[in-house]
N, C-alpha and C positions, 0 to 999 in steps of 0.2 A: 496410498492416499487417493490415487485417483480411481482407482475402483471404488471404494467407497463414497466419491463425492460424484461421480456417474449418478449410483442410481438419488440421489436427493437433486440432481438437477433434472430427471424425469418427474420425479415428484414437485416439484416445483413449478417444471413447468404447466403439471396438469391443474397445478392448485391458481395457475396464473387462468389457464384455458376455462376453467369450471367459475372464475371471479368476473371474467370479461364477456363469459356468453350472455350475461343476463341483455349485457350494452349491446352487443351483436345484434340480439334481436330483435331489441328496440330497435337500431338501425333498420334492419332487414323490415321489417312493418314498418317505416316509416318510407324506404325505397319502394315499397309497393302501393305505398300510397298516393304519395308525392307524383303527379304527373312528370313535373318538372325533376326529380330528383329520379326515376323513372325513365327520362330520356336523356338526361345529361348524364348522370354518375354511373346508372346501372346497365343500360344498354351499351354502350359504346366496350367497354370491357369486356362484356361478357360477350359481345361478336366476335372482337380479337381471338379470342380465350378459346374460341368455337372454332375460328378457324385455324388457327396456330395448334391447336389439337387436330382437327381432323388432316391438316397438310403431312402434319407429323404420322400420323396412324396410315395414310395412305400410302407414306414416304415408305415405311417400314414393311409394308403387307406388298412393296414392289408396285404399286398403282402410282401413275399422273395425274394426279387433280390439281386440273386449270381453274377450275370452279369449283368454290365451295356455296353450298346453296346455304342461307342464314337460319340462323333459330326463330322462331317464331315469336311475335312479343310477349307472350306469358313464361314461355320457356324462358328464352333472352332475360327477362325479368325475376325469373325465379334463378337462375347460375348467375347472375349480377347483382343482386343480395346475396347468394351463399359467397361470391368472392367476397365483396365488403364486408360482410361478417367475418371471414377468415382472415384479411387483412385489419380488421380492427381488434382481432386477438391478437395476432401478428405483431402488430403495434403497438399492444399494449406489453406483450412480453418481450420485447428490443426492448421498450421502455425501464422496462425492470431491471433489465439486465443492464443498461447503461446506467440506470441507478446504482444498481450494485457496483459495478465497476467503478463508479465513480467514488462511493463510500470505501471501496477495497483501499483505491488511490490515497483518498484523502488519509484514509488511517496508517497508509504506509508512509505518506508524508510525515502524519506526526512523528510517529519510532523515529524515523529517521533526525529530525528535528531532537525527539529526546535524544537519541544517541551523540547527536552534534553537539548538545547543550553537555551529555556527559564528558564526551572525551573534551571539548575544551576546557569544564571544569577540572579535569585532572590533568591538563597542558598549564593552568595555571598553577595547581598547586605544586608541579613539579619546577614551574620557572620560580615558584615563591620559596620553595627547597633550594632550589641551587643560591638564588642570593642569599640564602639564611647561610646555606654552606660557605658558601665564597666568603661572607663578614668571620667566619668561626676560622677558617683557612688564616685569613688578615689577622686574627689576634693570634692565634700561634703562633705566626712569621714575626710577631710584636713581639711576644712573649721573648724570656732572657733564654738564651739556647740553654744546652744541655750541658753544654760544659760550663759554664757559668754557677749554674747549679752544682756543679760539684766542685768548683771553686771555694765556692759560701761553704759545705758542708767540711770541707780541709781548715777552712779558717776557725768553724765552730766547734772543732776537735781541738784545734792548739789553742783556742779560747777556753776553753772547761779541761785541756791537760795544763796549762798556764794556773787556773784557778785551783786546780785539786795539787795538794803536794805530793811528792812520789812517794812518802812514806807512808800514808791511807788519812795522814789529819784534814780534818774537813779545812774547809779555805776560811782563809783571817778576814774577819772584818772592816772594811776599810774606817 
């Protein structure tokens, strides 16, 4: 099962990525327009982003860099729309995915909900059995026992050996 749901969540995600670039770009032309959205949104990140890379590349290649010299503003501008772009796919496919998740929840809530609704309806019909049982139990115990009953059946033998005479004539009329 989970081989087979791997690759539909690659696919999914690409169907997410190829639905949200259209927004991306709009973003990404709108960050290169925007003076304001230019200096606030898209440079400040993308310096971070420049230097927490190159400290990291220097860290690894054995170099000390005390100083990292900055992107320049078109550069800077151009890798501060491609993050925004990438965190606005980013964010659109969390989005999705905490949809889904949310929908998985919800529908396992209901099962469960039916399953509640089932088994207490067969909690009731089995408490509605046991008192049907229990009143049938009480008429038995009411009922004339067993030897009682074959009391009546001795009496109803010397009531029809009484009525028939021993010699085969039918019985007299009163």
């Amino acid at each position: 099962m989970v081989v087979g749901a791997f690759p539909m969540a690659k696919l999914l995600y690409l169907g997410i990525r190829q639905v949200s670039k259209p927004l991306a770009n709009r973003i990404k032309d709108a960050a290169r327009r925007s003076e304001f959205f230019k200096t606030y949104v898209c440079l400040p990140p993308a310096q971070l982003y420049h230097w927490v890379e190159m400290r990291t590349k220097m860290r690894i290649m054995g170099f000390n860099a005390e100083a990292v010299k900055p992107l320049n503003e078109e550069a800077a501008t151009q890798l501060g729309a491609e993050l925004l772009g990438e965190t606005t796919i980013f964010m659109v496919a969390c989005g999705c995915l905490v949809l889904e998740y949310w929908r998985q929840k919800m529908h396992q809530r209901l099962k469960e909900r039916q399953q509640h609704a089932a088994w207490d309806a067969i909690r009731d019909d089995v408490d509605h059995l046991e008192l049907v049982l229990e009143a049938l139990q009480a008429q038995v115990r009411a009922a004339a026992p067993l030897s009682a009953l074959e009391e009546l059946r001795a009496q109803v033998e010397e009531v029809r050996a009484q009525l028939c005479t021993p010699d085969g004539d039918a019985p007299s009329a009163p």
